[in-house]
C-alpha positions in Angstrom: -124.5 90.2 109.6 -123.7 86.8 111.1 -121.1 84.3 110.8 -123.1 82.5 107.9 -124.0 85.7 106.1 -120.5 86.0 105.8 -119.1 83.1 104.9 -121.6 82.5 102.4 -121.2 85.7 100.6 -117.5 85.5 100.5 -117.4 82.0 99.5 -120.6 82.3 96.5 -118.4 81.9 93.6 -119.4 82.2 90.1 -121.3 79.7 88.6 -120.9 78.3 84.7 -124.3 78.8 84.1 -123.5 82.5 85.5 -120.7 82.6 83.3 -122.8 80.8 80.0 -125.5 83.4 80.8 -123.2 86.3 80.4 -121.4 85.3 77.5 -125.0 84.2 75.9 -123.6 80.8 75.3 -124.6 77.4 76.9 -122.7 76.0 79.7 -121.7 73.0 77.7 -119.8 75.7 75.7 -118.0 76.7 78.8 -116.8 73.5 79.7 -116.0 72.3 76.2 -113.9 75.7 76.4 -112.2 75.4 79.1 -110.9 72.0 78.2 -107.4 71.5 77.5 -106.7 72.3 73.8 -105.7 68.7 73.5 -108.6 67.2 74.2 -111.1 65.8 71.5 -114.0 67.8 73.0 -112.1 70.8 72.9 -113.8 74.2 71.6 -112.4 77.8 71.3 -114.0 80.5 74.2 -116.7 82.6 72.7 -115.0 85.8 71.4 -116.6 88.4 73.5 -115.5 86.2 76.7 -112.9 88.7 77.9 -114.5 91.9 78.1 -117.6 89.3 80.1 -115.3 88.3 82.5 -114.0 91.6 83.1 -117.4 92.9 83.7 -118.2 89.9 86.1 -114.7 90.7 88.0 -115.6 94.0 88.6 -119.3 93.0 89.6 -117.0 90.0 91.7 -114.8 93.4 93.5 -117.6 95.5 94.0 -119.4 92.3 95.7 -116.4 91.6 97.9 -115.9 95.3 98.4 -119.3 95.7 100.3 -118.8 92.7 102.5 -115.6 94.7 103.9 -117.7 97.6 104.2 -120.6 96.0 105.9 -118.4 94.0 108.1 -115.8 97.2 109.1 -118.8 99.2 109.7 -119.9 96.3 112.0 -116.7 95.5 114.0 -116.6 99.3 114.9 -119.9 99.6 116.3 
């Protein structure tokens, strides 16, 4: 794995549309969600959205948790 490998898998975050896809929602929804409640636009999370972003957190960990594999495996080699 090279330097760009590794940046770009530790830096590829998780997109809306990721998010939207997950939740089975649009990614306007998302946004308008994650407005502040004050604002006119302003909607209320989808109500399946927290066991979704636990599942994506894990997916997130086990993502992160392979890079630090690959790379330990590498630097001891």
């Amino acid at each position: 794995m090279d330097f760009r490998e590794a940046t770009d898998a530790l830096c590829n975050g998780l997109s809306h549309e990721a998010l939207a896809k997950a939740l089975g929602v649009s990614v306007a929804t998302i946004r308008q969600a994650r407005l502040r409640p004050a604002a006119a636009a302003h909607r209320s999370p989808p109500p399946n959205w927290r066991e979704a972003i636990v599942k994506l957190a894990e997916e997130q960990q086990l993502r992160y948790r392979n890079l630090l594999d690959h790379l330990r495996t590498e630097m001891a080699h």
